[in-house]
MILOTOR-884300 format. One record per residue (C-alpha): residue number from 1; x, y, z. Coordinates in Angstrom, 1 decimal. Each point is the difference from the previous one (the first is absolute). Example, Ala and Ser with C-alpha at 12.3 -4.5 7.8 and 13.67 -1.06 7.14 Angstrom:
% MILOTOR-884300
<i = 1, xx = 12.3, yy = -4.5, zz = 7.8>
<i = 2, xx = 1.4, yy = 3.4, zz = -0.7>
***
This chain:
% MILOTOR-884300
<i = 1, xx = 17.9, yy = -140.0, zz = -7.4>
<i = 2, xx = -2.4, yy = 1.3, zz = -2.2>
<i = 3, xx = 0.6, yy = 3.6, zz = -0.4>
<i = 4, xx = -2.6, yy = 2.1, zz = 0.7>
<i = 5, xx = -1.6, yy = 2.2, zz = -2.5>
<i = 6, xx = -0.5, yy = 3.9, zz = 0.9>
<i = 7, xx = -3.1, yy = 1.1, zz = 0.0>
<i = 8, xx = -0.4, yy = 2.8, zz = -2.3>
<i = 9, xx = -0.6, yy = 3.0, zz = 1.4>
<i = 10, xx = -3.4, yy = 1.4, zz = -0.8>
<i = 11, xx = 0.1, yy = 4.2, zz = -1.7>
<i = 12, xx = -2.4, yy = 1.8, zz = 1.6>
<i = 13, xx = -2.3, yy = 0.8, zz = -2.0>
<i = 14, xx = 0.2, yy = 2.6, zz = -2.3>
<i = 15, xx = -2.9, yy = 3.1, zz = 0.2>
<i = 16, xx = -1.4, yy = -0.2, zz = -3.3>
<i = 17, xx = 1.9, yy = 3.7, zz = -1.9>
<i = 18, xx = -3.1, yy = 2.8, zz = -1.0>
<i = 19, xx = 1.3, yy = 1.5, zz = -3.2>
<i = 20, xx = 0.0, yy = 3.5, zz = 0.5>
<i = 21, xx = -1.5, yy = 2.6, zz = -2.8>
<i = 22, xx = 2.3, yy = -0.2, zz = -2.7>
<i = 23, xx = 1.4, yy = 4.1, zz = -1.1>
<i = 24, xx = 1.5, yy = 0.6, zz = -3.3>
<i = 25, xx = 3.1, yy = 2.2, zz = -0.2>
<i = 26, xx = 1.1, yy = 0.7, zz = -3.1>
<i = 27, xx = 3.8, yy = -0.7, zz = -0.3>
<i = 28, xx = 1.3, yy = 1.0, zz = -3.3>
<i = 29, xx = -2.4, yy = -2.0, zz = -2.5>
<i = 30, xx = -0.6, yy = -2.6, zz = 3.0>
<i = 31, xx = -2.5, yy = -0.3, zz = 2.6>
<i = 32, xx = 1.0, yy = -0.8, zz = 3.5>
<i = 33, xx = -2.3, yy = -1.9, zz = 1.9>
<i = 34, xx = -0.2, yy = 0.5, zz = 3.5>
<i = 35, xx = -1.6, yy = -2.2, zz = 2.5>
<i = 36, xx = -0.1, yy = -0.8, zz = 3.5>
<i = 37, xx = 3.2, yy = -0.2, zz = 2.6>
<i = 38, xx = 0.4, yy = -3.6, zz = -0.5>
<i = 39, xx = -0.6, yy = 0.0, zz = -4.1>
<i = 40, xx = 3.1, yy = 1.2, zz = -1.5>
<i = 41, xx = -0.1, yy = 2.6, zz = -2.9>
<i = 42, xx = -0.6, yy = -1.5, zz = -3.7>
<i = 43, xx = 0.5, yy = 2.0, zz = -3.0>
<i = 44, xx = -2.9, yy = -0.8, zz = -2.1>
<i = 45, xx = -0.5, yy = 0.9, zz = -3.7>
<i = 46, xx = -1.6, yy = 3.2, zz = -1.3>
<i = 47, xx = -3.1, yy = -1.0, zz = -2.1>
<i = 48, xx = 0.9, yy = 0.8, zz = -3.5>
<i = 49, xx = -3.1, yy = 2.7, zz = -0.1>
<i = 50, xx = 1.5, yy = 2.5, zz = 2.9>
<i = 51, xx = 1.9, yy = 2.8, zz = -0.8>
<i = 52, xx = 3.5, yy = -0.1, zz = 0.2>
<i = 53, xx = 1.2, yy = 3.0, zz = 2.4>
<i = 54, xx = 3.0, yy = 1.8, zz = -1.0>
<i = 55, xx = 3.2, yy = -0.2, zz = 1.8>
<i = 56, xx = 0.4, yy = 2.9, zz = 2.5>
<i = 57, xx = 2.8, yy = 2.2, zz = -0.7>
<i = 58, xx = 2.9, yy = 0.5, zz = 2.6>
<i = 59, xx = 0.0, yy = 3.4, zz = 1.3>
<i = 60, xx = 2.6, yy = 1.3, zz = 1.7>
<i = 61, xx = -0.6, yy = 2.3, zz = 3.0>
<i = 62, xx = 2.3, yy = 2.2, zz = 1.5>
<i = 63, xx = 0.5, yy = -0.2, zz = 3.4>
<i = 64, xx = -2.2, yy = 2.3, zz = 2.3>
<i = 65, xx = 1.6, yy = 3.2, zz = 1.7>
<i = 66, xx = 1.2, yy = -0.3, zz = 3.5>
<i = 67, xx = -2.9, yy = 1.6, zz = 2.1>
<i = 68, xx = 1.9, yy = 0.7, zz = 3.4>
<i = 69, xx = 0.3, yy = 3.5, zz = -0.8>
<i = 70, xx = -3.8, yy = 0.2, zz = -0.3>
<i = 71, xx = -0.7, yy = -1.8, zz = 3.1>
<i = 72, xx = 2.3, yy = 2.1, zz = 2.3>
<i = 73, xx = -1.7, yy = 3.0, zz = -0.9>
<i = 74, xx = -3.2, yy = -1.5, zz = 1.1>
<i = 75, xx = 1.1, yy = -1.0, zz = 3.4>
<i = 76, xx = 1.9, yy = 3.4, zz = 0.5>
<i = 77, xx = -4.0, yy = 1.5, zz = -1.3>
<i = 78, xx = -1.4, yy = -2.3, zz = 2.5>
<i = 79, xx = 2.1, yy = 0.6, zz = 2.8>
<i = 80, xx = -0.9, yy = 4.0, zz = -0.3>
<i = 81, xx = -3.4, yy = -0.6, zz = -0.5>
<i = 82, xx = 0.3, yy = -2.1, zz = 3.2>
<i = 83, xx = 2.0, yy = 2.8, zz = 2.1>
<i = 84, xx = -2.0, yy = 3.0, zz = -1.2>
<i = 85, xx = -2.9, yy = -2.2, zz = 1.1>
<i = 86, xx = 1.7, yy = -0.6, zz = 3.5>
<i = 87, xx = 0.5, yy = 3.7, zz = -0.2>
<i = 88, xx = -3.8, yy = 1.0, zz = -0.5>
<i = 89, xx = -1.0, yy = -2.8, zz = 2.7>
<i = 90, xx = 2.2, yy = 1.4, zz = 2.4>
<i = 91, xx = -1.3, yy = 3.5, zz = -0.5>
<i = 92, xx = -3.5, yy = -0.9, zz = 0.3>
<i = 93, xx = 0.6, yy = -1.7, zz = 2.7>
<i = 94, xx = 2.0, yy = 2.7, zz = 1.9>
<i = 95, xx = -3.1, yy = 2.5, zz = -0.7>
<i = 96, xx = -2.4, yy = -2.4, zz = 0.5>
<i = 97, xx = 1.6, yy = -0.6, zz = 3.3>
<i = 98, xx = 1.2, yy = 3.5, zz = 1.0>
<i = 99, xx = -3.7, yy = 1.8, zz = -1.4>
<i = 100, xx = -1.9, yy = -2.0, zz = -2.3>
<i = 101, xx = -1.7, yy = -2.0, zz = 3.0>
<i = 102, xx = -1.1, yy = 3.6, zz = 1.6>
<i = 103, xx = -1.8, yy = 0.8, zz = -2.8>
<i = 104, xx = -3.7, yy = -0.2, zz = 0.0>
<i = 105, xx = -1.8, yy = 0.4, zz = -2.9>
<i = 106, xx = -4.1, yy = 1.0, zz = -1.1>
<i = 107, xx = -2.7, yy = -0.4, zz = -2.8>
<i = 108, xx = -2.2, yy = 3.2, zz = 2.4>
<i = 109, xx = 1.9, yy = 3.0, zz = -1.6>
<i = 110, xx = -0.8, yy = 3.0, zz = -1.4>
<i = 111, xx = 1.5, yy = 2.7, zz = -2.1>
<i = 112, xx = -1.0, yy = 3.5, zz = 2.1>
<i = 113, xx = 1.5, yy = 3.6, zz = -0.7>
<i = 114, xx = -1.3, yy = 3.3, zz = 1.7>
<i = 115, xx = -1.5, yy = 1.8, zz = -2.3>
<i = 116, xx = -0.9, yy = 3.7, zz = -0.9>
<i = 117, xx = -3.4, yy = 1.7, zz = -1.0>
<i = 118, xx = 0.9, yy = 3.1, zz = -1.7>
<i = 119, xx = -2.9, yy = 2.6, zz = 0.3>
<i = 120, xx = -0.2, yy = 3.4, zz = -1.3>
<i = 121, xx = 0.1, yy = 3.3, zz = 2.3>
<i = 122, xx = -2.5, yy = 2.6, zz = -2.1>
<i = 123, xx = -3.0, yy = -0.4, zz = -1.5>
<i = 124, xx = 0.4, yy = 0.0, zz = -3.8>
<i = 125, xx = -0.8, yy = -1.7, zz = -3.6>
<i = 126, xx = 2.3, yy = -3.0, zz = -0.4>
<i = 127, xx = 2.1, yy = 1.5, zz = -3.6>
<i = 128, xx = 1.9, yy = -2.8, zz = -0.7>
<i = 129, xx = 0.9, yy = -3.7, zz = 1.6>
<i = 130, xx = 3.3, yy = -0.8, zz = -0.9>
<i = 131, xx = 0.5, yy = -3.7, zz = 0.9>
<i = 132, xx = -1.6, yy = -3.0, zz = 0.0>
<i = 133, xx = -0.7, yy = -3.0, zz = 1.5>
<i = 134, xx = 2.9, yy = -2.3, zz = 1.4>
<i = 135, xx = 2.4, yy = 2.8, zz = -1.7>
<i = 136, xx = 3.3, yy = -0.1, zz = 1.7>
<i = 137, xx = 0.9, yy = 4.2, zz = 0.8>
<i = 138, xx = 2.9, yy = 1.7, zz = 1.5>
<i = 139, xx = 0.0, yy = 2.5, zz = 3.4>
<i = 140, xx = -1.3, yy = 3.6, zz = -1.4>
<i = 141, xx = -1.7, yy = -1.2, zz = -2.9>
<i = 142, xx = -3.2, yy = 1.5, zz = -1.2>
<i = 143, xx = -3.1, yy = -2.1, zz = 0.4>
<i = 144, xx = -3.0, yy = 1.9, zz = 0.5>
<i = 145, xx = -0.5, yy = 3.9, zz = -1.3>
<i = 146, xx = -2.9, yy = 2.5, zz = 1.0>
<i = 147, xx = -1.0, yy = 2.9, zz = -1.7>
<i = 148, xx = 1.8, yy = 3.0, zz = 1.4>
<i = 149, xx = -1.6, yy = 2.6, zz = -1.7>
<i = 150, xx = -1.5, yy = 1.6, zz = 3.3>
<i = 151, xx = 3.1, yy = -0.5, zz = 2.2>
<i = 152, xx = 2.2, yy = 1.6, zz = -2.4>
<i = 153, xx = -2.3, yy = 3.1, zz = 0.3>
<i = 154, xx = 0.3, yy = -0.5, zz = 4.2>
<i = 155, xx = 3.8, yy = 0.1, zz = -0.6>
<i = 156, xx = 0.1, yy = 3.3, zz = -2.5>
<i = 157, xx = -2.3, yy = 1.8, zz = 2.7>
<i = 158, xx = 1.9, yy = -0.9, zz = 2.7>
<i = 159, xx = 3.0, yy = 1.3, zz = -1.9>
<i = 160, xx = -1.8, yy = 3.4, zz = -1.1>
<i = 161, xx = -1.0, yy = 0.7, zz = 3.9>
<i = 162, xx = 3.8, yy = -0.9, zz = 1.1>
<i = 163, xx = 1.0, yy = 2.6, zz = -3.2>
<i = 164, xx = -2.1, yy = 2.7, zz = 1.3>
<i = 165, xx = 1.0, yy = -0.6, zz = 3.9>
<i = 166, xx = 3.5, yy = 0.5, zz = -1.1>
<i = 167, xx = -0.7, yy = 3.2, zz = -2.2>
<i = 168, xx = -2.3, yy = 1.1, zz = 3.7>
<i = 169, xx = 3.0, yy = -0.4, zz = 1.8>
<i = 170, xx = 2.1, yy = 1.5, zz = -2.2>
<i = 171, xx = -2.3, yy = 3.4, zz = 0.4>
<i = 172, xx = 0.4, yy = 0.0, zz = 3.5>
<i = 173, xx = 3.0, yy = -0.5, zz = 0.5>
<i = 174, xx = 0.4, yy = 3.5, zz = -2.3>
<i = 175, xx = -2.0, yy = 1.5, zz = 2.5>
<i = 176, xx = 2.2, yy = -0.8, zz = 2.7>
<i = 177, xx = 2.8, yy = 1.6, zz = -1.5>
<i = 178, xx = -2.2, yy = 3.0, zz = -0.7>
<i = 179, xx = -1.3, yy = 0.1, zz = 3.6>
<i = 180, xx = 3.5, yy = -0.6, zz = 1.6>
<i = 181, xx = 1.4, yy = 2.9, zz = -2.1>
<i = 182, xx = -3.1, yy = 1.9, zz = 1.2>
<i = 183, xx = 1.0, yy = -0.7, zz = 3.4>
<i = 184, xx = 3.9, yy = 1.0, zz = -0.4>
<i = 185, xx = -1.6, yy = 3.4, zz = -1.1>
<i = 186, xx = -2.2, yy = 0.4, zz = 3.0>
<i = 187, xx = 2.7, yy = -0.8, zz = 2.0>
<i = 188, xx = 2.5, yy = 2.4, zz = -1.7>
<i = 189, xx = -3.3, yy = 2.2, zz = 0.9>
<i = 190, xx = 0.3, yy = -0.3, zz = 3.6>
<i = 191, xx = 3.4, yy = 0.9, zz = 0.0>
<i = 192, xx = -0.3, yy = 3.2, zz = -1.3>
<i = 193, xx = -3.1, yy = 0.3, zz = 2.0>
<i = 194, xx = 2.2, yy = -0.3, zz = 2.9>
<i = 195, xx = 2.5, yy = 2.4, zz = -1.0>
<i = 196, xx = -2.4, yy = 2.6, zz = 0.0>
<i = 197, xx = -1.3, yy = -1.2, zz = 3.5>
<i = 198, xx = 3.6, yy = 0.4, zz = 1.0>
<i = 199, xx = 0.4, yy = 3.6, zz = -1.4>
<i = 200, xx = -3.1, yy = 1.0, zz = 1.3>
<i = 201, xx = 0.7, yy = -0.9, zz = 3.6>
<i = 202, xx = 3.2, yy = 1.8, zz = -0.1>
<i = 203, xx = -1.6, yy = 3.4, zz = -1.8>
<i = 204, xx = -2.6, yy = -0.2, zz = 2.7>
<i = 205, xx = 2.5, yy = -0.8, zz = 2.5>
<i = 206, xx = 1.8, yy = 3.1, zz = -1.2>
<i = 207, xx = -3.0, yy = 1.9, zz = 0.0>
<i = 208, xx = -0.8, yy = -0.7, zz = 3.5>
<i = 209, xx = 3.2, yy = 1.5, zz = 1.2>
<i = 210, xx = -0.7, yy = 3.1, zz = -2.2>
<i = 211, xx = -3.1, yy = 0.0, zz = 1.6>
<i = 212, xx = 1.7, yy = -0.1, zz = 3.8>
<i = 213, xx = 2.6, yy = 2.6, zz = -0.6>
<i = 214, xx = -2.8, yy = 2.6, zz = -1.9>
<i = 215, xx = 2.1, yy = -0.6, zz = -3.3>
<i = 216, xx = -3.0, yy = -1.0, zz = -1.8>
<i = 217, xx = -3.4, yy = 0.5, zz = -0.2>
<i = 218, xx = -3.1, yy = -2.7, zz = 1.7>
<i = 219, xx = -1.5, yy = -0.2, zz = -3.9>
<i = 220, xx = 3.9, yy = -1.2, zz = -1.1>
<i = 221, xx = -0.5, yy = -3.2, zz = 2.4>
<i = 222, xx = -3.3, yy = -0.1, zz = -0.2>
<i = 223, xx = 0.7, yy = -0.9, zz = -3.9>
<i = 224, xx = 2.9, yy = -2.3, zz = 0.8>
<i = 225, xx = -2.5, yy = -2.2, zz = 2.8>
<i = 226, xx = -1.9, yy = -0.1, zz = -3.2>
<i = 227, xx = 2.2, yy = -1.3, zz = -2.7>
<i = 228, xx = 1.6, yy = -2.8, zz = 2.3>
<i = 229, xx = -3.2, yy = -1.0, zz = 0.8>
<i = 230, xx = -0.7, yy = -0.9, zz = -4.0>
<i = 231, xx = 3.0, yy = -1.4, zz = 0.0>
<i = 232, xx = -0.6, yy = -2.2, zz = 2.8>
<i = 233, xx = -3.6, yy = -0.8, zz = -2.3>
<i = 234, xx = 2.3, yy = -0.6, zz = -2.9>
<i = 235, xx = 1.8, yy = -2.3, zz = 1.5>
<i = 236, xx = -2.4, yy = -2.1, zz = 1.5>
<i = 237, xx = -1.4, yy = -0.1, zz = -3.8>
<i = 238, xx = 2.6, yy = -0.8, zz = -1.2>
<i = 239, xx = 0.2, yy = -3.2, zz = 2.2>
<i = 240, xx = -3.2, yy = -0.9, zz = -0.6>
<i = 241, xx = 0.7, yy = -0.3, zz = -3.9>
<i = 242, xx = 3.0, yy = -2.2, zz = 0.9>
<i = 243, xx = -2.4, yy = -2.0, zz = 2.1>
<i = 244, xx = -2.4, yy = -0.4, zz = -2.7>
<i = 245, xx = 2.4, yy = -0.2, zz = -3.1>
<i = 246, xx = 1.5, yy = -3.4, zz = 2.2>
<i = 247, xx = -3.4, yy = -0.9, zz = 0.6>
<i = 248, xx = -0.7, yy = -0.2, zz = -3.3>
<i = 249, xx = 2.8, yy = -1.8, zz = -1.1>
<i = 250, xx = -0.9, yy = -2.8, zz = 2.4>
<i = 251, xx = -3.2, yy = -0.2, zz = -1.6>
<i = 252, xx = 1.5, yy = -0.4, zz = -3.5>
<i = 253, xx = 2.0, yy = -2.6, zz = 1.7>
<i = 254, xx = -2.7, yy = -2.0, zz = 1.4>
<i = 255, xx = -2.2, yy = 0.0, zz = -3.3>
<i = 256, xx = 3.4, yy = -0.9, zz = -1.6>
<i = 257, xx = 0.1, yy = -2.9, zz = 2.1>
<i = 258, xx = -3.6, yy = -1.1, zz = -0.6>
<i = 259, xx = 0.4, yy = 0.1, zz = -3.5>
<i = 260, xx = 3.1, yy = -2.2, zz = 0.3>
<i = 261, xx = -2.4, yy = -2.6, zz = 1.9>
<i = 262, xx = -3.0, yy = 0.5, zz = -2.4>
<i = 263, xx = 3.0, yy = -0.7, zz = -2.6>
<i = 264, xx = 0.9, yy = -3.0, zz = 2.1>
<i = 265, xx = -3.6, yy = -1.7, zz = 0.5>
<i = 266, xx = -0.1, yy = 0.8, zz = -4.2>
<i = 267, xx = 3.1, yy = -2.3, zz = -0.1>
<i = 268, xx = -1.2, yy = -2.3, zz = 2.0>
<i = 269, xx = -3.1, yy = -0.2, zz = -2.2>
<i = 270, xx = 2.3, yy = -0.3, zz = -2.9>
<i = 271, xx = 1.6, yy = -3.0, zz = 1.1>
<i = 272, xx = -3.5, yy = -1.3, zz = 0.7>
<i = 273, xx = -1.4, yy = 0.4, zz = -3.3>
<i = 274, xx = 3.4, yy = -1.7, zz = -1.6>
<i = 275, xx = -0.5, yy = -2.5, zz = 2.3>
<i = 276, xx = -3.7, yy = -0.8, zz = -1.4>
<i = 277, xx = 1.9, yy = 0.6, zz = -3.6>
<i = 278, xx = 2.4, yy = -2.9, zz = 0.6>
<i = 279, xx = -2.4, yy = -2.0, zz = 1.1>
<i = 280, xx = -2.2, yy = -0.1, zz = -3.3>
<i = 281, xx = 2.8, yy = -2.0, zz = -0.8>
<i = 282, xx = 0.4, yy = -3.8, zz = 1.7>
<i = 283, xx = 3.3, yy = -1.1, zz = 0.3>
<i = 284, xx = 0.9, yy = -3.3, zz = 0.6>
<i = 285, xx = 2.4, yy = -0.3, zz = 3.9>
<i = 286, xx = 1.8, yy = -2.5, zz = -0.8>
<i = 287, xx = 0.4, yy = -2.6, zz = -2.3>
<i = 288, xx = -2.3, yy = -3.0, zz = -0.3>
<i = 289, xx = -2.9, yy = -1.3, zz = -2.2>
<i = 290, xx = -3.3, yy = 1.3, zz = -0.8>
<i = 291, xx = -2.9, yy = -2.1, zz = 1.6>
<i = 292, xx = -4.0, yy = 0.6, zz = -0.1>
<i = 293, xx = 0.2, yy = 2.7, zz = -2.2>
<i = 294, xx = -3.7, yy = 1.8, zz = 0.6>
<i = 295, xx = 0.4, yy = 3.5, zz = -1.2>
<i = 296, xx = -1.3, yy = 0.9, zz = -4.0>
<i = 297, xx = 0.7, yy = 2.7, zz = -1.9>
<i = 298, xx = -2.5, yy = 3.6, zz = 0.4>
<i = 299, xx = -1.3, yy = -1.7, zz = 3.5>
<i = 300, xx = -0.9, yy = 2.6, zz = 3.2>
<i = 301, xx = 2.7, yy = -0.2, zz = 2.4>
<i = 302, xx = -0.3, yy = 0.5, zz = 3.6>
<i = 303, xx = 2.4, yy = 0.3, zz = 2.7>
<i = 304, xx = 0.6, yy = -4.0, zz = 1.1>
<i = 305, xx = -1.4, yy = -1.7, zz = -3.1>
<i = 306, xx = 1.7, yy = -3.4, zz = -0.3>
<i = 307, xx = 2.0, yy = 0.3, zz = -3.5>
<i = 308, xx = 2.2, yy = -2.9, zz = 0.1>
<i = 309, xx = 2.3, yy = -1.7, zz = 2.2>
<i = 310, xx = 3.8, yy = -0.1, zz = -0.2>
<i = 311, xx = 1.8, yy = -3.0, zz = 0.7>
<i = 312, xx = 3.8, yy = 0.0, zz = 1.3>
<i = 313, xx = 2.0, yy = -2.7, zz = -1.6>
<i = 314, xx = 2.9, yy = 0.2, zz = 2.6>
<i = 315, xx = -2.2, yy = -1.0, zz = 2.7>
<i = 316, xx = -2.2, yy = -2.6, zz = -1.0>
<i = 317, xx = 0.1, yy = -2.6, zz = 2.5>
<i = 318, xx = -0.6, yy = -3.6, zz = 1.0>
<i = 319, xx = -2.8, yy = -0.6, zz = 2.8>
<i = 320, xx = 0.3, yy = -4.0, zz = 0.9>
<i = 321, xx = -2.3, yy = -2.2, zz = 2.2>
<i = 322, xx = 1.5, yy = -2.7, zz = 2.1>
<i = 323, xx = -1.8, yy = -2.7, zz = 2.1>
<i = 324, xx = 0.9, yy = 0.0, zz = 3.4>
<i = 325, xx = 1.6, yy = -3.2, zz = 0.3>
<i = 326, xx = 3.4, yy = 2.3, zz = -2.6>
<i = 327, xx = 0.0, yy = 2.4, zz = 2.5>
***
């Protein structure tokens, strides 16, 4: 039986093989050749005109330090950072929560404070001005002066009438002594006065029974009527000067007592006239800052002329405007 021959089989055929770009590597005096996947590597001669690179040298590096260390610290950095910014979350939060979303807030606000105009009280020539503008003074300090030429005079008369008042009073109260020793004499007066009165009455008394019993003559009694009667006179005088010595002792008191008031209303007008002293001097109330400084230096004063106004620092407030919708 004729044996059969095998067909051969047929390779498939074969893509044609692209030659990749060829790369030189130099390899120690050689140059490698590298192609595609499918052409394998061919070490190809250096032309004789290239330049023959040196061999590298063999370094050797020591090994690198262990880094662990270094990286723990940064996750035990990280973690903080992470907690204290838990922390600062949670506490903005809480407020946020607890106020921050009751708060309203506005562009329409102003910076107000109540201020004060300061203003003399007499009329006067401005001396000096002691502060300026914007200057930041202290409560009592000077600012404005006036002359005080003419109210220092007001004050020295004032003082000269007061002087005198005292030295009036003085005087009479001298002449109430006097007078009251006047009346302790009348008085003594009277007493003897009526000791007479008293002896009389009894001589005439006497007499008058001389008389009855023919002892004595009508002239004796007749002369004993008589003298009782002057004493009687005597006495009545005698009262009279204790009347009029007591008299005049109240009158001494009285004008004693209007001089003390005329010495009083004097006082009074002393105190007025120091008043109008102290007030050629403008003292600050309180403390603050100078603002719109308007008065100059030798300017007329008059009671209520706008000098400058005083600002308080401790009460400067905030006036806001809301819309309606925030309220």
């Amino acid at each position: 039986m004729p044996s059969k021959t095998p067909k051969s089989e047929k390779a498939p055929h074969a893509a044609p093989q692209t030659q990749s770009p060829v790369r030189e590597k130099d390899e120690g005096g050689l140059t490698i050749a590298e192609a595609g996947a499918s052409t394998p590597n061919a070490i190809v001669p250096k032309p004789d005109n290239a330049v023959t690179a040196a061999k590298p040298r063999e370094v050797e590096l020591e090994p690198l330090p262990d880094d662990s260390r270094g990286r723990r610290r940064r996750r035990v950095a990280l973690a903080t950072l992470l907690l204290a910014a838990l922390v600062a979350g949670g506490r903005y939060g809480h407020d946020w929560l607890v106020r921050g979303q009751f708060v309203i807030s506005t562009d329409d606000a102003y910076i107000r404070s109540d201020l004060t105009v300061m203003a003399p009280k007499v009329t006067g020539y401005a001396a000096a001005v002691l502060v300026a503008e914007n200057a930041q003074v202290k409560a009592g300090q000077l600012l404005v002066s006036i002359e005080p030429g003419d109210y220092q005079i007001a004050v020295d008369a004032a003082e000269g009438k007061i002087a005198t008042q005292e030295a009036t009073i003085a005087r009479i109260a001298q002449q109430i002594e006097a007078q009251e020793a006047d009346v302790a004499r009348t008085q003594a007066q009277l007493q003897a006065t009526r000791a007479d009165l008293a002896r009389t009455a009894s001589d005439l008394e006497r007499t008058r029974e001389l008389v009855k019993r023919a002892v004595s003559s009508r002239k004796l009694l007749d002369t004993a009527i008589a003298i009782h009667a002057r004493s009687e006179a005597t006495v009545k005088s005698a009262q009279a000067s204790v009347r009029a010595a007591k008299a005049n002792v109240a009158v001494l008191a009285a004008q004693r007592e209007e001089a003390r008031l005329t010495r009083a209303e004097y006082v009074t007008a002393l105190r007025k006239s120091e008043r109008d002293l102290a007030a050629t001097e403008i003292r600050a109330p309180f403390d603050g800052v100078v603002g719109n400084l308007a008065v100059k230096q030798g300017q007329l004063l008059e009671p209520g002329t706008r000098l400058l106004a005083l600002v308080p620092l401790d009460k400067i407030y905030i006036e806001a405007n809301f819309e309606e919708t925030q309220i």
